[in-house]
C-alpha positions as CSV (number, residue, x, y, z in Angstrom):
1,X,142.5,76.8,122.6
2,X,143.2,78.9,125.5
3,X,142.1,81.8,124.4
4,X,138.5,80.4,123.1
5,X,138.5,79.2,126.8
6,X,139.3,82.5,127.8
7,X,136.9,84.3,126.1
8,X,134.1,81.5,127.0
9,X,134.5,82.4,130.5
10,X,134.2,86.0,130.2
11,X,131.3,85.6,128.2
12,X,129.8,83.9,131.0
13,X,130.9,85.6,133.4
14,X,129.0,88.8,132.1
15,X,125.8,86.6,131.2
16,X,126.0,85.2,135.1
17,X,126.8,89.4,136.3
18,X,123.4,90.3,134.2
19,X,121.3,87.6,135.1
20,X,122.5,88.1,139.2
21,X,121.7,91.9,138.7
22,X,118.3,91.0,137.4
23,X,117.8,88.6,140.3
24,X,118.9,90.9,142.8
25,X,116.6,93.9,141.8
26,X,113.2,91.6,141.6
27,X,113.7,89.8,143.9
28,X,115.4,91.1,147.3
29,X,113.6,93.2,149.7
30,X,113.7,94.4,153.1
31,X,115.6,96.9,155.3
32,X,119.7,95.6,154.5
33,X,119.5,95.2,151.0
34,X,120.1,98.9,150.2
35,X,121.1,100.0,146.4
36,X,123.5,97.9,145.5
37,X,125.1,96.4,142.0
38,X,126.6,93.5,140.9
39,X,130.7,94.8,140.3
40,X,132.3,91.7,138.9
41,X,131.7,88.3,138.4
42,X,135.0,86.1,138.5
43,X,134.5,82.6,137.1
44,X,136.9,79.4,137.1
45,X,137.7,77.7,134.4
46,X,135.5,74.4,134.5
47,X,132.5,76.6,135.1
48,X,131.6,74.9,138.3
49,X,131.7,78.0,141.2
50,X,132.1,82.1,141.3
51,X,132.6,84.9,143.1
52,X,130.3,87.1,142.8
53,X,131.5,91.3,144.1
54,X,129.3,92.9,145.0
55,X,129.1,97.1,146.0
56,X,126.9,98.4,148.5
57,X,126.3,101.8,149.8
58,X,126.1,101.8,153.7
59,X,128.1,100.8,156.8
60,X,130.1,98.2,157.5
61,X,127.7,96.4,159.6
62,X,125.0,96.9,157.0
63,X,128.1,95.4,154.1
64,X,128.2,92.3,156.7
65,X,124.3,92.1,157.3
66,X,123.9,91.8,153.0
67,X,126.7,89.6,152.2
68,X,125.3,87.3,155.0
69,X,122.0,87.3,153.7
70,X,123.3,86.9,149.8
71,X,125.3,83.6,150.8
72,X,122.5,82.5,152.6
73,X,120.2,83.1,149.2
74,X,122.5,81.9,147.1
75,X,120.6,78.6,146.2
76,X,117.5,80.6,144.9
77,X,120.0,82.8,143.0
78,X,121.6,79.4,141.7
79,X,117.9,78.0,140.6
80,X,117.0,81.4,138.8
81,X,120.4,81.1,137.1
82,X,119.7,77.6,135.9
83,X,116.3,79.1,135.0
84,X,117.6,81.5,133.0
85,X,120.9,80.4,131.2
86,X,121.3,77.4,129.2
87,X,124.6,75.6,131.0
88,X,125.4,72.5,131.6
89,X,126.0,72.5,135.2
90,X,125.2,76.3,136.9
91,X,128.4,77.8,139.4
92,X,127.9,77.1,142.8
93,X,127.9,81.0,144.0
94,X,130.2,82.8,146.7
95,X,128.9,86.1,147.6
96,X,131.4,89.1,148.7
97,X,129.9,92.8,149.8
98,X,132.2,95.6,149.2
99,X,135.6,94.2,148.4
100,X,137.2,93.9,145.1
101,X,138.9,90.8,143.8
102,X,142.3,91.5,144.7
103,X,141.3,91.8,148.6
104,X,139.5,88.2,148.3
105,X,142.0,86.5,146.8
106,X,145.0,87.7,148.3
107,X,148.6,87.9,147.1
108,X,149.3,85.8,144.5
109,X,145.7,83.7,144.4
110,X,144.3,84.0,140.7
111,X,142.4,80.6,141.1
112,X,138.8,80.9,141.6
């Protein structure tokens, strides 16, 4: 059973990284939201929240600027989401610019 689980959440996890990439081409605009994509998409188990990594070309004060402005978006994102993808209950969404998994979670911190 734990590896139907398993393999539930990576499918949603790659439905969620294609559906946040869509979002985030149509719909962003302005000055800090530079070319970016969507690297990874890191579900818990019971669905409910995600992180969401995404890579950015610019400076650091630009990285800071976007991921800002993503958390700050990230009810519209949640609406298109629930818009787009038959779920139950949509993730509640966490936004990181330009670190990778292992540098969010930390040493030892696989939960999401």
């Amino acid at each position: 059973m734990s590896q139907s689980r398993s393999r539930r959440v990576e499918r949603v996890e790659r439905e969620l990284q294609q559906v946040i990439a869509t979002y985030l081409l149509s719909h962003l605009k302005g000055p800090h939201f530079g070319l970016m994509s969507v690297a990874h998409v890191a579900v818990g188990g019971d669905l409910r929240q995600a992180k969401v990594y995404v890579s950015v070309l610019g400076s650091e004060q630009d990285k800071d600027l976007m991921e800002e402005a993503l958390n700050e978006q990230r009810v519209d994102v949640q609406n298109y989401i629930s818009q787009k993808l038959r779920m139950k209950f949509c993730p509640r969404l966490r936004f990181y610019v330009g670190q990778t998994p292992e540098v969010v979670a930390g040493p030892g911190d696989e939960e999401v």
